[in-house]
C-alpha positions as CSV (number, residue, x, y, z in Angstrom):
1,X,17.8,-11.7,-8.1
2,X,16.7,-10.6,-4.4
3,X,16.0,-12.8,-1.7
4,X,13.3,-12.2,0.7
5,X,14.0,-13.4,4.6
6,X,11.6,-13.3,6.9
7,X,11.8,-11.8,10.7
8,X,14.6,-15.6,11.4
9,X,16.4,-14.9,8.8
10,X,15.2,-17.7,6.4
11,X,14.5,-17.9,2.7
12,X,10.7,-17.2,2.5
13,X,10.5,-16.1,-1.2
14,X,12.9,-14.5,-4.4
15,X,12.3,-11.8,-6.8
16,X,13.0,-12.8,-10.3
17,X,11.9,-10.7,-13.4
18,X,9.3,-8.7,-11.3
19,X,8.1,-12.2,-9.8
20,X,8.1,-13.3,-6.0
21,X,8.6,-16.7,-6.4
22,X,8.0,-19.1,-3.6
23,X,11.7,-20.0,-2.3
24,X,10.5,-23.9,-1.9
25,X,8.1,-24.4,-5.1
26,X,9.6,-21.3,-7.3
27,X,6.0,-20.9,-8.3
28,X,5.0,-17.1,-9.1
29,X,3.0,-15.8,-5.3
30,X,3.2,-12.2,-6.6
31,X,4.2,-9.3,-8.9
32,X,6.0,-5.7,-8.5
33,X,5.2,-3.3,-10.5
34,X,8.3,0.1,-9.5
35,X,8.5,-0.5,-5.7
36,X,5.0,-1.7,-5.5
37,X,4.3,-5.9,-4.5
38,X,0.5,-7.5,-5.3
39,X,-0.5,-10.9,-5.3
40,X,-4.0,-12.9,-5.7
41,X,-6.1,-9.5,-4.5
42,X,-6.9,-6.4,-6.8
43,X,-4.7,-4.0,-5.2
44,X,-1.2,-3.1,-3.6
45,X,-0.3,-5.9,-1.0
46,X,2.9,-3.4,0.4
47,X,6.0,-1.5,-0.7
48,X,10.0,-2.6,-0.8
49,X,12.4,-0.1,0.1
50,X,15.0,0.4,2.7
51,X,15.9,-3.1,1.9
52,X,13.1,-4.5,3.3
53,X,9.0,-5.3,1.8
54,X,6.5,-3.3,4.4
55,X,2.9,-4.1,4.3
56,X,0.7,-0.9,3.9
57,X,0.3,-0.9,6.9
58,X,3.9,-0.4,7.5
59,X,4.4,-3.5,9.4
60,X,7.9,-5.3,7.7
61,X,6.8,-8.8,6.1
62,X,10.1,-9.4,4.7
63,X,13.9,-8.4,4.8
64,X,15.2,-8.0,0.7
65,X,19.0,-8.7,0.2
66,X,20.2,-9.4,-3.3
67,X,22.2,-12.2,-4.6
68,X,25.2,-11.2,-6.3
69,X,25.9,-14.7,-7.3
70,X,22.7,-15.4,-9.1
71,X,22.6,-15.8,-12.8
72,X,19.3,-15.0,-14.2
73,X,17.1,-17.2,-16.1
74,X,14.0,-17.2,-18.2
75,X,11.0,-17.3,-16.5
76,X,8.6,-20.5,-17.1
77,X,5.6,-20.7,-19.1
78,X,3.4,-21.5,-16.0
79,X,5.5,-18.9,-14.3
80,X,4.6,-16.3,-17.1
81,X,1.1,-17.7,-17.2
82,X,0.5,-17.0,-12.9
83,X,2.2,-13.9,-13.4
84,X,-0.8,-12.5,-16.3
85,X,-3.1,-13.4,-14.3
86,X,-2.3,-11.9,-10.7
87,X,-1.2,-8.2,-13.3
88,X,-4.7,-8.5,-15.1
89,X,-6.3,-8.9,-12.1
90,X,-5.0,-5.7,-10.4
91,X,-7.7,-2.7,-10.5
92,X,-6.1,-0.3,-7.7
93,X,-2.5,0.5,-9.1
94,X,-1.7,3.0,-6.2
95,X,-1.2,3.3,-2.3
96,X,-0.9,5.5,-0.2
97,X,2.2,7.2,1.3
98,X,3.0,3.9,3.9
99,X,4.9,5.0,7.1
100,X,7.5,2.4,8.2
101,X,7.1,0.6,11.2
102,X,9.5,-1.1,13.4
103,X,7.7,-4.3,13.6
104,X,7.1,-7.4,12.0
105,X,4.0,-8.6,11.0
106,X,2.0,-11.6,12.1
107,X,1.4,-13.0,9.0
108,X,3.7,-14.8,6.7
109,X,4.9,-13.5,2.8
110,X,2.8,-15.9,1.3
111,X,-0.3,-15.2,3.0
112,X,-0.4,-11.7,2.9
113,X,-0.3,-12.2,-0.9
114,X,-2.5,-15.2,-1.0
């Protein structure tokens, strides 16, 4: 599992079995599918790599370190269930190349994929 901290430091989300779970309610805010993050629109919400989740526009929304002391669990029913819904929702699979910025962005992890 991968924790995702945002621009303080603190717990904002996890990635679990390809979910981002909220890291207060563990409900299912988005998917990744390869590198790639969506939530509740049709298409790619940002990117993770360099150990950190950019925004297409490049802007950082998150910092990803993983947990080497996590033991993985099944997922949830309902957890399953959100997850369906936010993949068969998803019509544009692809982005394009995203530059890296140096900044953070002004919005939170949750609502960019809210």
């Amino acid at each position: 599992m991968y924790t995702l901290l945002n621009k303080e430091g603190a717990p904002v989300g996890y990635v679990e079995n390809m979910m981002i779970l909220d890291a207060t309610k563990q409900s299912v805010i988005g998917i990744i599918i390869g590198d790639c993050f969506f939530g509740k629109k049709d298409h790619v919400i940002g990117k993770i790599f360099k150990d950190h989740a950019y925004l297409v526009s490049g802007e950082i929304i998150a910092s990803v370190i993983r947990n080497p002391n996590y033991v993985s669990t099944a997922p949830t029913k309902e957890q399953m269930d959100v997850a369906w819904e936010i993949l068969s929702q998803i019509t544009k699979h692809t982005s394009d190349w995203i530059v890296e910025k140096n900044t953070w962005a002004s919005t939170s992890l949750e609502d960019s994929l809210s």
